[in-house]
Structures are given as structure tokens and as C-alpha cells.
VOBA-1610 file (N, C-alpha, C; in pm, whole numbers, padded with zeros to 5 digits, always signed):
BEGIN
Unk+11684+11542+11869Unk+11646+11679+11843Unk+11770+11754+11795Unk+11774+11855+11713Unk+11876+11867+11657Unk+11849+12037+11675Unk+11974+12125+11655Unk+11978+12273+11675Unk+11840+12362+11675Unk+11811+12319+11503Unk+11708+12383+11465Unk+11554+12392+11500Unk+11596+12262+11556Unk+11437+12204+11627Unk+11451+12294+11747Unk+11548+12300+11840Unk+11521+12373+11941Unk+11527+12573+11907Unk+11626+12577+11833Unk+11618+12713+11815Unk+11428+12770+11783Unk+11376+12691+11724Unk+11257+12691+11643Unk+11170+12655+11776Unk+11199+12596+11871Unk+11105+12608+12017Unk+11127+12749+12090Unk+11257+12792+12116Unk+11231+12930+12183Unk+11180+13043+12084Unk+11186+13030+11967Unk+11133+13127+11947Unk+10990+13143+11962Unk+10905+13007+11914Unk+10779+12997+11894Unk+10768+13026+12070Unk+10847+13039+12160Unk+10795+13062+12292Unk+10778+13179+12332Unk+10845+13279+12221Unk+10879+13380+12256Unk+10985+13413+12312Unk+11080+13347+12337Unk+11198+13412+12422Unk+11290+13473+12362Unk+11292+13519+12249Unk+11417+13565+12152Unk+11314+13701+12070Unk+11172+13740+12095Unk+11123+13827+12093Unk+11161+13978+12133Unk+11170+14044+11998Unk+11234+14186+12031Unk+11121+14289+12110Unk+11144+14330+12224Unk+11108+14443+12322Unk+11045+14372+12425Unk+10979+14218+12380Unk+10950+14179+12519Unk+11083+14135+12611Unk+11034+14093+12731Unk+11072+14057+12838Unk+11131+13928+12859Unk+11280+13877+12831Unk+11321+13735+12831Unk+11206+13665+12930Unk+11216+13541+12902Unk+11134+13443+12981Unk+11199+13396+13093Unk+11143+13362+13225Unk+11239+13328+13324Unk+11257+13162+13343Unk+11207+13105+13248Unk+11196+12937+13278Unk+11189+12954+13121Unk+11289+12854+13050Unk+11260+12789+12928Unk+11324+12633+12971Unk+11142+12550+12901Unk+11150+12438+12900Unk+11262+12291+12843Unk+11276+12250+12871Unk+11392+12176+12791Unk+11346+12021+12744Unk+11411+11944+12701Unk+11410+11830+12668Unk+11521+11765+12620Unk+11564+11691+12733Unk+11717+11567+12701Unk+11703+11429+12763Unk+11786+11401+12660Unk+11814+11241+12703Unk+11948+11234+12781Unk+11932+11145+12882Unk+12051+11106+12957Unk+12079+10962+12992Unk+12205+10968+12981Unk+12265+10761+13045Unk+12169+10759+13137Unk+12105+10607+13120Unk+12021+10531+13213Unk+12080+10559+13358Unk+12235+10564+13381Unk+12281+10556+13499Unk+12282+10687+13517Unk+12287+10820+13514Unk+12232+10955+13563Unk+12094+10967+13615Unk+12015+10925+13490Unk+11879+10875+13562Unk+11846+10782+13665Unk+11905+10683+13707Unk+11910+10613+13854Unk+11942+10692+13964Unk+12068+10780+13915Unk+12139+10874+14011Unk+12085+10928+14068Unk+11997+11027+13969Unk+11921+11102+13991Unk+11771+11107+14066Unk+11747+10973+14004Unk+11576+10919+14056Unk+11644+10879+14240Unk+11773+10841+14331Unk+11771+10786+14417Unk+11792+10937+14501Unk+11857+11031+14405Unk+11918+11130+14490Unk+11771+11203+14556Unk+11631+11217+14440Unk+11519+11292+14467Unk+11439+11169+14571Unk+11446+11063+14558Unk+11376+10983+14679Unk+11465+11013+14773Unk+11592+11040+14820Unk+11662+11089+14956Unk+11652+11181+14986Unk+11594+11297+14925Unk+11619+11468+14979Unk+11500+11499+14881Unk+11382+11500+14953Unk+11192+11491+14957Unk+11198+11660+14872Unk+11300+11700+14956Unk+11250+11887+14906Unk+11349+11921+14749Unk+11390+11828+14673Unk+11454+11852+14524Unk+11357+11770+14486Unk+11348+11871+14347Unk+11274+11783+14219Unk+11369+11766+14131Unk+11336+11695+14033Unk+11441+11687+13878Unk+11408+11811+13838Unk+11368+11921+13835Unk+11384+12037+13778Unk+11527+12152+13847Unk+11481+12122+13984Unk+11585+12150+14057Unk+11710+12128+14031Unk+11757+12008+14069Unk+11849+11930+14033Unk+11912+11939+13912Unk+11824+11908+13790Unk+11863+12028+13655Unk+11932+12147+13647Unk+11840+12229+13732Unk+11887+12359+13677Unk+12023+12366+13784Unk+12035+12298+13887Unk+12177+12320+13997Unk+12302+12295+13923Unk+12278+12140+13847Unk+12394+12115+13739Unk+12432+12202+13646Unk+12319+12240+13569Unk+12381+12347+13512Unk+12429+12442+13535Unk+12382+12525+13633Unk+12434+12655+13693Unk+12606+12580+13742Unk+12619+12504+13811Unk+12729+12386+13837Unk+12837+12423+13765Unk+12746+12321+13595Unk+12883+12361+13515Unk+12873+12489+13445Unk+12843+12573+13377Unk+12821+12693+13344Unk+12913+12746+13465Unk+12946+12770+13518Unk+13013+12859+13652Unk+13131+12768+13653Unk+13161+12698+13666Unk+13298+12619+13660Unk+13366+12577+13557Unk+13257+12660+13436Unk+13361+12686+13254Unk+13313+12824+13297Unk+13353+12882+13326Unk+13366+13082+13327Unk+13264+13114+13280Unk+13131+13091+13310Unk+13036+13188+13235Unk+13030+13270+13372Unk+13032+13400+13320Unk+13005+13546+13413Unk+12885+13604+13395Unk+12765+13517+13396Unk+12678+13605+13467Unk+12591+13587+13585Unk+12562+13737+13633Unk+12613+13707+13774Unk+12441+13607+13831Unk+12337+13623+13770Unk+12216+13476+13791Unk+12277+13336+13795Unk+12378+13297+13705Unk+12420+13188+13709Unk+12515+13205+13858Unk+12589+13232+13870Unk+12680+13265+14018Unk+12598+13219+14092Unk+12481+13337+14111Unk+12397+13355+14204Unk+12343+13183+14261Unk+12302+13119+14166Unk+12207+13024+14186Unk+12338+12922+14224Unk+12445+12925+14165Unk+12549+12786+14175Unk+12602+12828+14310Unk+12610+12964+14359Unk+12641+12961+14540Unk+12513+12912+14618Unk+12396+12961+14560Unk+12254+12953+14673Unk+12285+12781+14709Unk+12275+12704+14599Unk+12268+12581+14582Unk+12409+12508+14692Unk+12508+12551+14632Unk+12646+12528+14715Unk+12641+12509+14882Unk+12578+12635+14920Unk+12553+12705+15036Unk+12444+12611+15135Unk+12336+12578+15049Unk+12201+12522+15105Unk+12220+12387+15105Unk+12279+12290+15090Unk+12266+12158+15088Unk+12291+12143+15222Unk+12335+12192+15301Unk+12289+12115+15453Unk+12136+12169+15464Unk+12115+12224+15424Unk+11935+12234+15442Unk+11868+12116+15379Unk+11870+12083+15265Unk+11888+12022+15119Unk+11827+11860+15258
//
């Protein structure tokens, strides 16, 4: 999938729509090393209450926050996450 293909999904989603309301979930689609996907598939059979959506969006907030992005939703979610894994 290449830039345009995705630029050309949020819009058709609406999320780049002038006066509405950003969207609070935009969908994604990636490929990852077979071995992330193992990682990943053993980490969600050990801890029942994460999904791969979860888990997704934690990494990112992850790295996004640990390359300086300042805003403060991303913060928000990369402490909640930080904070909660003894719940986890």
C-alpha cells in the first residue's frame, strides 16, 4: 500500500473533512515480521484482557511519545498503558 492509497482511505472516511468532527478510531492496515506476529499472537494468549488492537494502539502511543510527539492524547494513553500493566 503506498501513501496515496492510504491518504485516499481517510479521506473517503471522512477524517480530513472540513467542519466535521475528527474521527476517534481510524482503521489501519500493516504488514509485520512473522516474528512480531508470534510475539504478539503469544503476548494476547497470556494477558486474556489485550486484543491486537490494543496492543497496536499501546506501541504506537509507545513510540510516538518516546520521539517527542506532544500531544497530550498520545501522553495520555502511553502513561494509562505504562501505569496498568500490573492490572494487564
Amino acid at each position: 500500500m503506498d501513501r496515496n492509497h492510504l491518504e485516499r482511505c481517510v479521506v473517503e472516511a471522512g477524517v480530513s473533512g472540513e467542519g466535521s468532527a475528527p474521527a476517534s478510531y481510524v482503521s489501519m492496515e500493516a504488514e509485520i515480521p512473522e516474528v512480531l506476529y508470534r510475539g504478539m499472537k503469544e503476548f494476547i494468549g497470556a494477558h486474556p484482557n489485550w486484543d491486537q488492537y490494543r496492543v497496536m494502539s499501546s506501541a504506537l502511543a509507545h513510540f510516538l511519545f518516546q520521539n517527542g510527539c506532544e500531544d497530550r492524547a498520545v501522553a495520555e494513553r502511553y502513561l494509562d498503558d505504562l501505569f496498568s500493566r500490573s492490572q494487564a
